[in-house]
C-alpha positions in Angstrom: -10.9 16.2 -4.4 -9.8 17.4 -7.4 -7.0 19.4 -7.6 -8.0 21.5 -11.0 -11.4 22.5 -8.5 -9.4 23.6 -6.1 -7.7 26.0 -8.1 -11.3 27.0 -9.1 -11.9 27.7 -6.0 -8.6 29.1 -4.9 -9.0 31.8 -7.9 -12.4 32.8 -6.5 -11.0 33.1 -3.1 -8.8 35.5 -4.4 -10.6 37.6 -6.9 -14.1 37.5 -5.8 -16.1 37.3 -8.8 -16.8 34.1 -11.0 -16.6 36.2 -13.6 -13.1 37.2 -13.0 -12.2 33.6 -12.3 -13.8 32.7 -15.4 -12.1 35.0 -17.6 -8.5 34.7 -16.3 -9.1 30.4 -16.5 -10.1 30.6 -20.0 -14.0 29.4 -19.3 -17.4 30.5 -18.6 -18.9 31.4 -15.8 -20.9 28.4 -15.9 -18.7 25.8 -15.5 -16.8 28.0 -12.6 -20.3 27.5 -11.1 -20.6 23.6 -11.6 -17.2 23.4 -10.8 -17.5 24.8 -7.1 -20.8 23.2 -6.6 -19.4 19.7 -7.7 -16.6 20.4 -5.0 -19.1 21.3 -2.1 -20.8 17.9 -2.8 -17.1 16.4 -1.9 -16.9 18.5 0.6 -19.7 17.3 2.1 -20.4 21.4 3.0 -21.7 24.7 1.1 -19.1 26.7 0.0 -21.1 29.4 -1.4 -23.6 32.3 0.0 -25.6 34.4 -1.3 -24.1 38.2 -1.2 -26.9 40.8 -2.5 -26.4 39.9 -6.3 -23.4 38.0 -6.4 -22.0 35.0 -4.1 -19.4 34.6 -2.0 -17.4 32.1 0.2 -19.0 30.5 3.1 -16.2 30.3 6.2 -16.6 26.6 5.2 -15.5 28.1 1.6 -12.5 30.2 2.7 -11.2 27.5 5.2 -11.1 25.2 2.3 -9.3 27.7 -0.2 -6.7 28.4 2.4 -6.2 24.8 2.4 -6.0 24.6 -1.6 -2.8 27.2 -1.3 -0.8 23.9 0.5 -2.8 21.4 -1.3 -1.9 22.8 -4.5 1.9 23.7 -3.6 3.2 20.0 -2.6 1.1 18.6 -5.8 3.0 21.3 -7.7 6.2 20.1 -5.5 5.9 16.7 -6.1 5.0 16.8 -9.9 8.4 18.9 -10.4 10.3 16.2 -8.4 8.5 13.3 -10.4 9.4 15.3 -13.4 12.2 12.3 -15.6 13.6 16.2 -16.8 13.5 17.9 -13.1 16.5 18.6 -11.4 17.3 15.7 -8.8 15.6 16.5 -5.4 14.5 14.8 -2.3 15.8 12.0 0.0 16.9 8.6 -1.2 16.1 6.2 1.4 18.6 3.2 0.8 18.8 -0.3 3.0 21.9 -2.3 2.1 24.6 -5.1 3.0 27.7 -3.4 4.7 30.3 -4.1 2.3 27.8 -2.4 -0.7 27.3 0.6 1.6 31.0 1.0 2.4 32.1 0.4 -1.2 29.7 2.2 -3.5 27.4 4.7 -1.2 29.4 6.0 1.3 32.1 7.4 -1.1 29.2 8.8 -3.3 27.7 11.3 -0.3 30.4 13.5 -1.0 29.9 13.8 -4.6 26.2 14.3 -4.7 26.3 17.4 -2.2 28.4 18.8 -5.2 26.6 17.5 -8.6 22.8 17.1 -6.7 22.8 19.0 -3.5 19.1 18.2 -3.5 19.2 15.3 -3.1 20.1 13.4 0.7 20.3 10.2 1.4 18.8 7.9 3.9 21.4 4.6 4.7 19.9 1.8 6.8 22.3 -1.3 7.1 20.8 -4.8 6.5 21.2 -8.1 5.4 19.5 -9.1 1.5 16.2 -10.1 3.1 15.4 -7.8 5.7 16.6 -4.8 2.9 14.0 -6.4 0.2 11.4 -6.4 2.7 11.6 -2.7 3.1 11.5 -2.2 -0.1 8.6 -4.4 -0.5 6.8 -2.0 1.9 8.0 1.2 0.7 10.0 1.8 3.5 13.3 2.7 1.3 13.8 3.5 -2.2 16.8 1.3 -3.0 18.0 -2.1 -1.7 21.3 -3.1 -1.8 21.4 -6.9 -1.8 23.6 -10.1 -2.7 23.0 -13.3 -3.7 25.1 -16.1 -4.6 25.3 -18.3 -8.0 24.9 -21.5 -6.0 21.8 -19.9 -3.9 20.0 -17.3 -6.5 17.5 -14.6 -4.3 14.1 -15.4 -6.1 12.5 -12.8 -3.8 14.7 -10.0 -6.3 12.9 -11.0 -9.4 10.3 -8.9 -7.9 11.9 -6.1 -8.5 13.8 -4.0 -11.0 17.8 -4.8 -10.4 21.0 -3.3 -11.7 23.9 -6.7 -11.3 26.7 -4.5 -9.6 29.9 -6.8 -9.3 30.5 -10.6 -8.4 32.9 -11.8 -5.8 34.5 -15.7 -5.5 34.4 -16.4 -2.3 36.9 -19.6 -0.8 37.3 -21.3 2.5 38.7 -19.8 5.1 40.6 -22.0 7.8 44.0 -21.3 10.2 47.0 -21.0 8.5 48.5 -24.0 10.1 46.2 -26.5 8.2 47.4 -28.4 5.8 47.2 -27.5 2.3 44.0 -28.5 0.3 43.3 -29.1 -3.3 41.0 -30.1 -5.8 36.4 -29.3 -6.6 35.3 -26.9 -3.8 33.4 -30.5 -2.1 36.6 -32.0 -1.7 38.0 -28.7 -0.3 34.8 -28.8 2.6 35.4 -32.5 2.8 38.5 -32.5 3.8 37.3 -30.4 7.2 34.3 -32.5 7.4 35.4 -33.2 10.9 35.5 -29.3 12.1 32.9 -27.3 13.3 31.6 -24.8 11.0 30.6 -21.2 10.9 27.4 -19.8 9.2 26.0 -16.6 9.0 23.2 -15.1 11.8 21.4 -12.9 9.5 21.4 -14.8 5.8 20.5 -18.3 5.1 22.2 -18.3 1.8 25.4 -18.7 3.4 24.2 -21.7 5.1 22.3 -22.8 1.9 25.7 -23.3 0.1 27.5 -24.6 2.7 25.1 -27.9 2.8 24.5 -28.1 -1.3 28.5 -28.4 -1.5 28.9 -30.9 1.6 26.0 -32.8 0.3 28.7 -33.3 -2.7 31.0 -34.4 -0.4 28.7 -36.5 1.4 28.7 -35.3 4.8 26.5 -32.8 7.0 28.4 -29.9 8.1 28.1 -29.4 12.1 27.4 -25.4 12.1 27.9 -24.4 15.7 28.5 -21.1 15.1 26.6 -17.6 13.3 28.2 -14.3 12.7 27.3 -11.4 10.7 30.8 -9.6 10.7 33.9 -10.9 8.5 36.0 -9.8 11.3 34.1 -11.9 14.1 34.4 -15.1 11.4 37.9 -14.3 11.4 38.1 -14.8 15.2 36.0 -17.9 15.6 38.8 -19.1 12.9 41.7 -17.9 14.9 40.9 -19.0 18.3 40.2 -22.7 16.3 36.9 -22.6 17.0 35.7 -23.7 13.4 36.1 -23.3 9.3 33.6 -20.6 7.6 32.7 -19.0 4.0 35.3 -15.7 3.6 35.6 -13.8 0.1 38.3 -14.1 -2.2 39.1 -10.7 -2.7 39.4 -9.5 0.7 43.1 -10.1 2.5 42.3 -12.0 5.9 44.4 -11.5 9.0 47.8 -13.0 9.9 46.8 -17.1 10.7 44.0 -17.1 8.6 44.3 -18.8 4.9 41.8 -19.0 1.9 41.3 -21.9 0.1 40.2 -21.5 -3.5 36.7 -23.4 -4.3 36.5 -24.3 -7.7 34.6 -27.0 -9.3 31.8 -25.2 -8.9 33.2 -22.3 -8.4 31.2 -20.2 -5.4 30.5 -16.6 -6.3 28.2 -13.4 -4.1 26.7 -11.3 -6.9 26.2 -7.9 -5.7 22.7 -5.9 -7.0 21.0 -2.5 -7.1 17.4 -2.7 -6.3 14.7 -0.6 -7.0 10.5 -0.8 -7.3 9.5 -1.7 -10.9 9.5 1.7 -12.3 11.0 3.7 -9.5 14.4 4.4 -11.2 12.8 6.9 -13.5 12.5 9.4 -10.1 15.7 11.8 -11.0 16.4 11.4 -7.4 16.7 7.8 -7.4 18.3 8.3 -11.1 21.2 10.3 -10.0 21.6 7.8 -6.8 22.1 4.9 -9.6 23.9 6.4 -11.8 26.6 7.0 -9.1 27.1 3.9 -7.5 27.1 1.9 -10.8 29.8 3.6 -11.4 31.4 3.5 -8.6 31.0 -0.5 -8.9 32.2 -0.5 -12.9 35.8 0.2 -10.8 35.6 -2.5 -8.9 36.8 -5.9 -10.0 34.4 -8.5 -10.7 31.9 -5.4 -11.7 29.4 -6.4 -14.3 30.5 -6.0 -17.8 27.5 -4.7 -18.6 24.7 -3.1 -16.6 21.3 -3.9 -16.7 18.3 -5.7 -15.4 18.8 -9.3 -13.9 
């Protein structure tokens, strides 16, 4: 139904005479006439009877105009939320790896209830595929997601994406190993012998892993998966196997990174939206705080902008 005869209607409802409605719309009585008949066809009903010499609403009729007082007030609702020049309102449904949620959105929450109290936000945790998926589907408004130079995320060109910040990752073995040098191949060679640890919930790990032992010419034995740095950490510890660990982050005591260089192995970190979904102010201001929030961070993108 359109909206615009709905109001027709809804004016009628509430002064009684098309001539009223007609004169307070700016129209004739006329095309107040065609436009309640052309809503009864879509209605599938008559809203008008016959009332001496005038007309009024049928109970069809005045069921239907109380129903054009909500209709009318969530399209009026949602244009002024849609509105690029609208105050930020509404909730931000947001899916995202842990670290991104830790490092960028949590710290923002605190922030927006001051500059955009309007807006709330809606934090699901969730590994690169499984967040793109939802947004896919609608199910969230933003997707925090990572990717690494050696194993790019095709499934993002889908979508709009802001590049965040890029991490080098290195090996992480015990401490009591012996030192390794030289490309990142000859580091993984060197514990071609080892069991190895992968990740449960993103094949990319896994993915660079094999293209950098295939340079060394062996097949890395993964026996393990784990999602959480900290349970990698362990499996290291107890001597269980070798595993993928970032650069930037300071392992536990009897746990040592080895630099891979030669190529170098890097997780890019990205903001992504539906193509033309960043214009909502909601979803605006949401960007607009985390992107700054990463531009602190080191290895943040020089500059920000589609990918």
């Amino acid at each position: 139904m359109e909206t615009r005869r709905l109001e027709v209607l809804l004016e009628l409802a509430r002064q009684g005479s098309m001539r009223n409605v007609a004169d307070s719309l700016g129209t004739t009585t006329s095309t107040v006439s065609q436009q309640i008949a052309a809503l009864a066809r879509e209605a599938g009903t008559a809203l008008l009877e016959p009332a001496g010499r005038r007309v009024r609403l049928t109970p069809a009729g005045r069921r239907l105009a109380d129903h054009a007082v909500t209709i009318l007030a969530a399209v009026d609702a949602a244009t002024a939320e849609l509105d690029p020049g609208a105050e930020p309102a509404g909730t931000v449904r947001v899916a995202g790896f842990v670290t991104a949620v830790r490092k960028i959105l949590m710290p923002i929450v605190g922030e927006l209830a001051v500059t955009h109290p309007g807006v709330k936000l809606e934090v699901r945790e969730h590994e690169p595929a499984e967040a793109l998926a939802l947004l896919a589907a609608d199910s969230v408004d933003l997707a925090l997601t990572y990717d690494y130079n050696l194993a790019p995320d095709s499934a993002g060109a889908a979508f709009d994406s802001v590049h965040l910040w890029s991490t080098p990752w290195s090996l992480g073995v015990p401490e009591a190993a012996a030192p390794v040098a030289g490309s990142a191949f000859e580091v993984l060679s060197a514990f071609r012998d080892l069991d190895w640890i992968g990740n449960s919930r993103n094949k990319a790990d896994e993915d660079v892993l094999r293209l950098l032992a295939s340079m060394g010419d062996f097949e890395p034995r993964v026996r393990h998966q784990a999602d959480s740095l900290e349970l990698v950490e362990d499996l290291i510890l107890a001597g269980m196997g070798v595993g993928l660990l970032p650069a930037d982050r300071e392992p536990r005591a009897g746990v040592a990174l080895v630099p891979l260089s030669g190529p170098d192995v890097r997780v890019r970190a990205y903001a992504r939206t539906r193509r033309g979904n960043s214009t909502w102010p909601a979803l605006a201001a949401v960007l607009n705080q985390i992107t700054g929030k990463a531009a602190a961070l080191p290895g943040a993108a020089a500059v920000h902008g589609k990918a």
